[in-house]
Structure formats: structure tokens, C-alpha cells
C-alpha positions, 0 to 999 in steps of 0.5 A, spaced: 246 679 384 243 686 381 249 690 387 255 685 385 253 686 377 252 694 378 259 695 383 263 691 378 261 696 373 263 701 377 270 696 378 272 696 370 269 704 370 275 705 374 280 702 370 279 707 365 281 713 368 277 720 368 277 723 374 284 721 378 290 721 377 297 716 378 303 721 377 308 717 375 315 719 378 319 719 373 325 720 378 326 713 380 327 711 373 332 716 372 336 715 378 336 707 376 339 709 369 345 713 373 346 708 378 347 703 373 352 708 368 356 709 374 357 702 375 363 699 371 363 696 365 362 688 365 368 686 361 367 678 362 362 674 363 362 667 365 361 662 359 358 657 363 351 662 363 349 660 356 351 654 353 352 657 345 356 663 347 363 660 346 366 666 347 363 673 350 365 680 350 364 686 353 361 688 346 356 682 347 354 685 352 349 692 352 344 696 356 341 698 350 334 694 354 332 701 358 334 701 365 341 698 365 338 690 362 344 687 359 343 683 353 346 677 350 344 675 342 342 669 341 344 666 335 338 664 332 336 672 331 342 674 328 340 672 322 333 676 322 336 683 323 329 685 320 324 684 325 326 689 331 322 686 335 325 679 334 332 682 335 332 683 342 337 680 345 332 673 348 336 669 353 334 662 355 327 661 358 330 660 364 335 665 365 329 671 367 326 672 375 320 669 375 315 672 381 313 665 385 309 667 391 306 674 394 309 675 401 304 675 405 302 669 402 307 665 406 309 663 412 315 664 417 315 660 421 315 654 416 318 652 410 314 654 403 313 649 397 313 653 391 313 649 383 317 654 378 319 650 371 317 644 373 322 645 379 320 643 385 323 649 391 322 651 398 323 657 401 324 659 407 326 665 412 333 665 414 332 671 419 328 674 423 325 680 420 320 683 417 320 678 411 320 684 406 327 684 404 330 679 399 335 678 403 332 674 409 328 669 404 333 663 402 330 659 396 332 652 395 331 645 391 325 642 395 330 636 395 334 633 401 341 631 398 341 625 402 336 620 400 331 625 396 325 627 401 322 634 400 325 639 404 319 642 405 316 637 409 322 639 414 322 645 420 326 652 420 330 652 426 334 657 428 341 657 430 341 656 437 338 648 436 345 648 432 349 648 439 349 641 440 355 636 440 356 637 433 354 644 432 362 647 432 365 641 427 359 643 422 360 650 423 368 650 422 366 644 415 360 650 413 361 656 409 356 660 414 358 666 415 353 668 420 350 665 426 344 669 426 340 666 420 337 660 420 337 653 418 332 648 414 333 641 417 330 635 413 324 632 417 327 624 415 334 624 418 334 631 421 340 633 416 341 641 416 342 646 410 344 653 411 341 660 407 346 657 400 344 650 401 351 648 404 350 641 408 352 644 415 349 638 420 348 630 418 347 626 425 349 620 423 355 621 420 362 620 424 366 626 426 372 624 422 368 624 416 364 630 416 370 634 413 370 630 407 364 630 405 359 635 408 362 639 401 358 635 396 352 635 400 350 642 398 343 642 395 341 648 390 340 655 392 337 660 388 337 667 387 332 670 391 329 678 390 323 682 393 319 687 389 312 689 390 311 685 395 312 679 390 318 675 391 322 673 385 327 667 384 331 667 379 331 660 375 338 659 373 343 658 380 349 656 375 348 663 372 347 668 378 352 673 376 348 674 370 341 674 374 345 680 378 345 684 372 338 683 370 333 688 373 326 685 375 320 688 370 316 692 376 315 699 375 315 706 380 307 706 379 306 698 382 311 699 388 307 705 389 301 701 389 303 696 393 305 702 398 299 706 398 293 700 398 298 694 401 299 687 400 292 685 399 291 689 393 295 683 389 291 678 387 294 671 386 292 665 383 294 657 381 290 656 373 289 650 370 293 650 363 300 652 361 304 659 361 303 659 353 296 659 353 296 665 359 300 669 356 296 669 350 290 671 354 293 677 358 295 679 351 288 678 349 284 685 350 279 683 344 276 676 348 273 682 353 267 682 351 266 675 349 268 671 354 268 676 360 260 678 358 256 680 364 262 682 369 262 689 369 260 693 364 262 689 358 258 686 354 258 682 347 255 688 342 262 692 344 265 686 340 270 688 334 276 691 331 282 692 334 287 696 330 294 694 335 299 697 332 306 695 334 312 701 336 319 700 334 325 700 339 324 708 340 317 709 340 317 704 345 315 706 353 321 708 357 322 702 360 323 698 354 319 692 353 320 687 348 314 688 345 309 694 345 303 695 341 299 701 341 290 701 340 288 705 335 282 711 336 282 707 343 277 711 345 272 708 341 276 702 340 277 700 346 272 695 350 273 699 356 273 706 353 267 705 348 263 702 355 265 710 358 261 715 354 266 721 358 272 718 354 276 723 351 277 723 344 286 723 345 285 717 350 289 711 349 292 704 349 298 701 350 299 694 352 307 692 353 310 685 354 316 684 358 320 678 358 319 673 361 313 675 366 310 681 366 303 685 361 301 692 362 295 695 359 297 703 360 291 706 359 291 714 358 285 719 359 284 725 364 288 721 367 293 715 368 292 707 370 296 701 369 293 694 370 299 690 371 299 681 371 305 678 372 305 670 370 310 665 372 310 657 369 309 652 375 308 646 370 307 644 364 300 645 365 299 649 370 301 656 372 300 662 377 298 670 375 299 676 380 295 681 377 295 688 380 289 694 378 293 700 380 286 705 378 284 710 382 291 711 386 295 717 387 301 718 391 302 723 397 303 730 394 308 731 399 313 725 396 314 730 390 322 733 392 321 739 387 317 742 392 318 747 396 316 748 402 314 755 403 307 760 405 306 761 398 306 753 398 302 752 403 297 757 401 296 754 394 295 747 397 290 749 401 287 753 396 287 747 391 284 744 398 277 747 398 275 747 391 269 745 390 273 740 385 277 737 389 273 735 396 269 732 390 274 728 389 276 726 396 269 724 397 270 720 392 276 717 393 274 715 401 267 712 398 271 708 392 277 706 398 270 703 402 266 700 397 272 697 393 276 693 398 281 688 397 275 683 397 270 685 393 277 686 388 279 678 390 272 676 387 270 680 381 278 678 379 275 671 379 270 672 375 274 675 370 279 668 370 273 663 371 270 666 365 277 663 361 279 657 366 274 652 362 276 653 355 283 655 356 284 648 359 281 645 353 284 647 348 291 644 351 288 639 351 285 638 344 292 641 341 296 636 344 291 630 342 292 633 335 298 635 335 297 642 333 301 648 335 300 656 335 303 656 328 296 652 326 292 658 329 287 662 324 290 670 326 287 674 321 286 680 325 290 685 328 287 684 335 292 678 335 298 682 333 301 682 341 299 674 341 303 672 335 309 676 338 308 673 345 309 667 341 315 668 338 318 669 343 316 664 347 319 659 342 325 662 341 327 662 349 325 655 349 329 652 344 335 657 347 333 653 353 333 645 350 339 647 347 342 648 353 340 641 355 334 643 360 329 639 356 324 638 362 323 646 363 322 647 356 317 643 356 314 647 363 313 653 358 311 650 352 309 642 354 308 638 348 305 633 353 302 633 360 294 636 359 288 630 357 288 630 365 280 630 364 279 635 370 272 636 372 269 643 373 270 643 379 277 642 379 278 647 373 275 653 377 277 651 384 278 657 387 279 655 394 287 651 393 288 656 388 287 662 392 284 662 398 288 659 402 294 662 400 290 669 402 290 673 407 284 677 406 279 672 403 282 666 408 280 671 414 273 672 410 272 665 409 274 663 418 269 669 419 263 666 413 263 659 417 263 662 424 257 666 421 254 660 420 255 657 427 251 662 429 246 662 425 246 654 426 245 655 434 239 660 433 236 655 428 237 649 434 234 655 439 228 657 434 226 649 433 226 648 440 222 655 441 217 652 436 216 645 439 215 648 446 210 654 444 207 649 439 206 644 445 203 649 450 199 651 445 196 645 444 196 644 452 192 650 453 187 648 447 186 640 448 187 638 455 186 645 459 178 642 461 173 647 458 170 648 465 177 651 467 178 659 464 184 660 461 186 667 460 185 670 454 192 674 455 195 667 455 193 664 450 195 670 445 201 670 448 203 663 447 200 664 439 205 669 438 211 665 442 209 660 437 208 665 430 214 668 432 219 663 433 217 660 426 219 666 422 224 666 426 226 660 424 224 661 417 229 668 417 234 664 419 234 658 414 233 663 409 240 667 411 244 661 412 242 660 406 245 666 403 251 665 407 252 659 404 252 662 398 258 667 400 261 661 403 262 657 396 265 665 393 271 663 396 271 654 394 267 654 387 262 656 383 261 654 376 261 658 370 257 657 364 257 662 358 250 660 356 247 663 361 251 669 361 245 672 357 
């Protein structure tokens, strides 16, 4: 306990950046920019995309939103032309990319059952390459059209298994256009959908028939994207030109991160409460010390104001969230600068809200890092967090463009190389890459939502019993100015949402019912549903913990029959050997050893089976308990 206490120390330590630096390639945004004014200007949009938009012109549409975001006013904000903040254009809740999964945390051999709004979807891998472009993942309704069976209960077959005596009609009836993708077929009456969801094979269906039919067999398809080594659905089908237009809210630092350190550096998991409650908690900073007392550095005497100061649309960071805050003296306000007595006084903090699904803590010191969390609603109760620590990563010297390669160059780097400085810091990049792999990240991660999982789940449960909602919150504090925010943006989009007539993924966003399930603590702090099994990295250290355990067992049953035989010859030799017969000294004290020897081999056994359960039982559950968080 007293090495994890003292490494998560050094793990929040590194969120605050002192010594190392992440140079942000501002090239990559410009680029985006330029590409995106070369395009030509969208003139029309289709009417169908938002039901209170009876007519859309080119003036509707703006790129005012950073990099190329088209945005559409909705008509309850038109009024309120005095809150910036408000006035940018929010779109109905589902009508955003929302992450669903990481990469790495599904299968490509098999169908992948994935919750998004209340939406139950299964993605799938049309084609056979890396799994890392958007356009070999295919989305659909996790619901056969035929008699309403879960496809993802189904297998992915590839289009060779088409070739049977209705392969050619079905092809000819279909829109496929390629037969190298490939297919995901219902495991009840093996019908077939391709990559847009189009019904390309039904066996018991007469050949005459199939014509006439097959067209109104499709099952929904959804937009698919992938960014960051998340994959990205965009909730709307109907309005998937739309989604098209819309750029994903990552950013050149994360898909850097990603590059550098890998896919495992993300760290993702299925909470019990709601979309609203999480985003009022990632938006939260001034929790830290309360409810997260003991990890780390943090502690409950760092408690206090927080002055957030909200930026106008120009003051905003180059990307443009919708909402951005600024921390005051950051250096001494902040939990985690305040914690680091190296902090300089010019360090600050911004906190940024991107619509629908992304928070960014900006943290700005000798150096700069990002702690970046993407969310997403899975139901009306549930909803799943991708969070990123992008401390500590800096990108190859060799990828800046601006550099010349010349002598003059070289020498230089290789003057800056040998300064006493910078082996420093290469020292202690390849001790931090050591100590803090993707596991040790994994398990301090969990302590960090364990310590909110408890209460978060009550209180949706106690505000939906009474009837309460956020607008009944005591908010005095400018600490809660991002929450508040948060708040109003998650209500407009989902009456935008309900006024479209998608009632139920409204209330997957901001539900009105669906808690009072009385879920144990168990269930609330589940790690292993919740994220083991669905991670690489910490899945493949369970397997190797409980093969360790095996072994430990095997030598235990060899360590007891040790024992009973050296116990055995010992009292042979004692009582029944006849006192006439001499027996050798040397042999008694062997035998004696043999018999000491396998009980504290015994003993050493039990005691690291024991701590090896303990590291067993990081992975499935471990309960938390603010009272003996002293």
C-alpha cells in the first residue's frame, strides 16, 4: 500500500507539467482549416436533419465553430443573444459522434454489441485490415429485421460463404458494391446484411420473391469514424450528411499520444449512473480533494475556492469548445498545482467542454499537458468514460517540417544531446516509461472513479425519488460555473431532441426514470464487466495472476506432502526406530530440516497466495470507503 500510495503520488505529479514538454503542432489545425475553406460552400441541407428547421440556407449554415463545425441555431436560443455561451449553435443530442468503444477493445472475427442512447448497435469488421480505418468498421442496429433477434448474437462470414445457389440472385437484388467485404448473418434464420445494412441473402425466401422484398428488409446502418484508437458512431442515420460535415472533438496532442505510447494508454470503462451526472463530474475539478483524498498527492486540506472564469468566443482555445473556463492564480489554486511547490507562478488552467462528449483539463507550466476524458450515454443509467493522461509525452524532434537538415543542424542536436539537462531528462523519461505502464495507469485510474461511483449512483437515485432536478442544486461557488454550463447545454439538446420525437434517447441523456435499481457495492464497483474484460492490458495480467496462482497451489499441495513425509520419517526414527539400533546423528538433522524447511515453505507459500489474491481481486472489485480514507 505504502509503494502504490507513494507511485500514484508521482502519477498525479505528472499531470502537472514541470520538466517535459508536449509541443503542440499547430500545423495540423491550420491544415484542417485550409482544407476545409477549400471545399465549396453547402448551400442545401436536407430538411429532413432537424425537424424544427422548415427551411435551411446557406446563411444557416457557418463555420464560425473552429475547424470547419457547421452549425445550425436552434430556435430556442435566438432569443438569448446575451449569453455567448448559450448562443452557439447546439444540435439535437443525437445528431453529435459519440466514442462507443476503443479498437483494441473489440473483436474481429465476431460481432461486437455496443449500447449508444439507449440504442442497442453491433459493430463489425467488413474487411480484413488493420481494424484501424473507419472504413473497415460497419455499425448496425443490433436488431434483425426479420423477427427481431440480436445480430450480435450472429457470426461475420466472408463473402466467399455467399457463393451458394442464392449467392448471384442476392448479389443482383443488393446494393453491394464490392465482394471483398464482409457480411453479418443472424444466427436464427442465417439472413444476411451487408456493410450499409442492406438484406443481401434470406434462405427460406423463394427466388421469384426476393426482388420484391429484399428493399424493405434493410436494417439501420450508422456512420462509423475512427480517431485516436476510439471508434465514433454518429446517432442519427437520417441525418448522415450532416454528420459528414462535423469534425470529431480530438485534437493533435491526443492522436499523438496514442502514436507514441499506443492504444492501451486509454483508459475505458462502463459506470453505473447517467451521462448527465458524469459530465458534472469530469467538469468538477473542485471534488479532487474530498472525494479522491488519499490517491496520490491529493488530499482534503488542498480543499477551496476555485475562481473559473468563463472566456468569451475569442478568448476561447483554437479549437473553439463550446464552453471554456479559466482557473484563476492557478498555481495555488489549483489541487494539483498547489500539491507541487516547483509550480511557477504564470501556470494555468483551462477546462474546455466540446460538445457532446469531450472535457479537457489544459494545464500550462514549464511545460504543457492535457488530461483529455471522452463520455458517452449507454442508457438512461449507465454511461461509458475513455480518458486519456497525455503528461510527460513529447513528440519526435524529427516530425517538425521546419527543420532543416543540415551540419549546422546536426551538430546542435547533438550539442543539446549531451547536456547535463537533457540525459537528465532522458533518464527520467525511460524511468517514468518503466515504472508508469498502462497497467499501473489502469489501476490508479480506478481508484479515481471508484471514489465517485458509490455517491453518483445515489444521487440519481435519490433525485429521481424526489423529483428533483439540477436546476434544485445549491451552486453558490464559482468552482461550479463549468457544471452549471454542462447543464444548460444538456437540456437544450435534449428538448431539441424530444421535439423531434426521440423521446427514448432523450431520456438516455437526461432520464427521468431508470435509477432505484438498488444495486449492491459490488455491482457499483465492478471493475472486471466494467473494464477488464474488455482490456488488453489489464485482461492479459488477470490470465498471467491466476496462472500464478496455479503455481503457487501446485507447490502448496507439493509443500503439505513434504511435510506429512518428513513429519512421518521423523517420528519413524523417534519412536519406532528401537533404542538399541543407532541411528545417525546426520540423518536425524536432516530429516528435522526437511521437516522445518517445508513449513516455512508452506507458510512463504500461503502468505503469496495471499498477495496474489489480493492483486487478483484489483482486477474484479475492491470496495471503497471514504470513512477509512483517513
Amino acid at each position: 500500500n505504502f509503494k502504490m500510495k507513494v507511485l500514484s503520488s508521482v502519477f498525479l505529479y505528472l499531470q502537472v507539467p514541470v520538466t517535459t514538454a508536449f509541443n503542440v503542432n499547430s500545423n495540423s489545425r491550420q491544415q484542417q482549416q485550409k482544407i476545409w475553406n477549400a471545399q465549396p460552400q453547402v448551400a442545401t441541407v436536407n430538411r429532413r436533419l432537424h425537424p424544427l428547421l422548415v427551411q435551411v440556407s446557406s446563411n444557416d449554415i457557418t463555420t464560425d465553430r473552429g475547424i470547419g463545425e457547421p452549425s445550425i441555431r436552434s430556435n430556442e436560443e435566438t432569443g438569448n443573444e446575451g449569453k455567448s455561451d448559450i448562443n452557439n449553435n447546439i444540435r439535437p443530442i443525437h445528431q453529435n459522434w459519440w466514442p462507443v468503444s476503443t479498437v483494441e477493445a473489440l473483436q474481429t472475427d465476431r460481432p461486437n454489441a455496443v449500447q449508444l442512447l439507449g440504442m442497442d448497435l453491433v459493430l463489425f469488421q467488413n474487411d480484413s485490415g488493420s481494424g484501424s480505418g473507419s472504413e473497415e468498421w460497419t455499425c448496425l442496429e443490433d436488431r434483425c429485421s426479420h423477427r427481431f433477434a440480436p445480430l450480435s448474437e450472429g457470426r461475420v462470414v466472408s463473402s466467399t460463404a455467399c457463393n451458394d445457389e442464392n449467392a448471384e440472385n442476392a448479389e443482383t437484388n443488393t446494393n453491394t458494391n464490392t465482394n471483398t467485404k464482409k457480411r453479418l448473418e443472424c444466427a436464427y434464420h442465417g439472413w444476411r446484411f451487408d456493410d450499409n445494412g442492406s438484406c443481401e441473402r434470406i434462405p427460406q425466401l423463394e427466388e421469384t420473391k426476393k426482388e420484391k422484398v429484399m428493399s424493405y428488409c434493410k436494417v439501420k446502418s450508422y456512420p462509423v469514424r475512427i480517431d485516436s484508437g476510439m471508434v465514433f458512431v454518429w446517432g442519427d442515420p437520417e441525418t448522415s450528411n450532416l454528420g459528414q460535415l462535423i469534425p470529431l472533438p480530438t485534437f493533435p496532442a491526443l492522436e499523438k499520444a496514442i502514436e507514441l505510447k499506443g492504444p492501451s494508454s486509454c483508459y475505458m470503462r462502463d459506470l453505473p449512473y447517467g451521462y448527465e451526472l458524469l459530465g458534472e463530474n469530469l467538469l468538477d475539478l473542485s471534488h479532487l480533494p474530498f472525494s479522491h483524498h488519499s490517491v496520490g498527492n491529493l488530499n482534503r486540506d488542498l480543499g477551496g475556492p476555485l475562481p473559473f472564469k468563463m472566456l468569451s468566443n475569442e478568448q476561447k482555445s483554437p479549437d473553439n469548445p463550446l464552453y471554456e473556463a479559466t482557473l484563476e492564480d492557478a498555481y495555488k489554486t489549483d489541487p494539483l498545482f498547489s500539491g507541487n511547490p516547483k509550480t511557477p507562478k504564470d501556470a494555468t488552467l483551462n477546462l474546455g467542454f466540446y460538445e457532446p462528449c469531450h472535457v479537457r483539463y489544459t494545464r500550462k507550466a514549464a511545460a504543457e499537458s492535457y488530461v483529455a476524458i471522452f463520455f458517452c450515454p449507454t442508457s438512461a443509467t449507465r454511461s461509458r468514460v475513455f480518458l486519456f493522461n497525455l503528461a510527460g509525452v513529447s513528440p519526435n524532434p524529427d516530425d517538425n517540417d521546419s527543420k532543416i537538415n543540415t551540419k549546422l543542424s546536426k551538430v546542435k542536436r547533438m550539442k543539446n544531446w549531451v547536456k547535463p539537462s537533457s540525459i537528465k531528462a532522458k533518464i527520467q523519461k525511460k524511468i517514468i516509461s518503466l515504472m508508469f505502464t498502462p497497467l499501473f495507469s489502469h489501476q490508479i485510474t480506478h481508484k479515481l472513479f471508484d471514489g465517485d461511483g458509490i455517491f453518483l449512483r445515489m444521487q440519481g437515485d435519490r433525485m429521481q425519488k424526489e423529483g428533483l432536478s439540477y436546476k434544485d442544486y445549491r451552486t453558490p461557488a464559482a468552482a461550479d460555473v463549468m457544471v452549471n454550463s454542462f447543464r444548460r447545454y444538456a437540456k437544450i439538446a435534449t428538448e431539441l431532441t424530444r421535439k423531434a420525437g426521440k423521446e427514448s434517447i432523450a431520456e438516455a441523456v437526461c432520464s427521468t426514470k431508470g435509477y432505484g435499481s438498488n444495486l449492491s457495492r459490488k455491482d457499483m464497483l465492478d471493475r472486471y464487466e466494467s473494464h477488464t474484460k474488455n482490456c488488453k492490458v489489464c485482461s492479459d495480467a488477470l490470465k498471467a495472476k491466476e496462472m500464478k496462482k496455479e503455481q503457487i497451489q501446485v507447490a502448496k499441495t507439493i509443500a503439505t506432502g513434504g511435510i506429512g513425509a518428513s513429519a512421518t520419517s521423523l517420528l519413524a526414527i523417534l519412536l519406532l526406530v528401537p533404542s538399541e539400533v543407532s541411528v545417525p546423528t546426520a540423518v536425524v538433522r536432516a530429516t528435522g530440516k526437511i521437516f522445518l524447511g517445508t513449513i516455512i515453505a508452506s507458510f512463504g507459500l500461503s502468505k503469496l497466495d495471499k498477495k496474489n489474491d489480493e492483486k487478483i481481486q484489483q482486477f474484479l472489485f475492491e470496495d471503497y470507503v471514504h470513512a477509512d480514507k483517513n
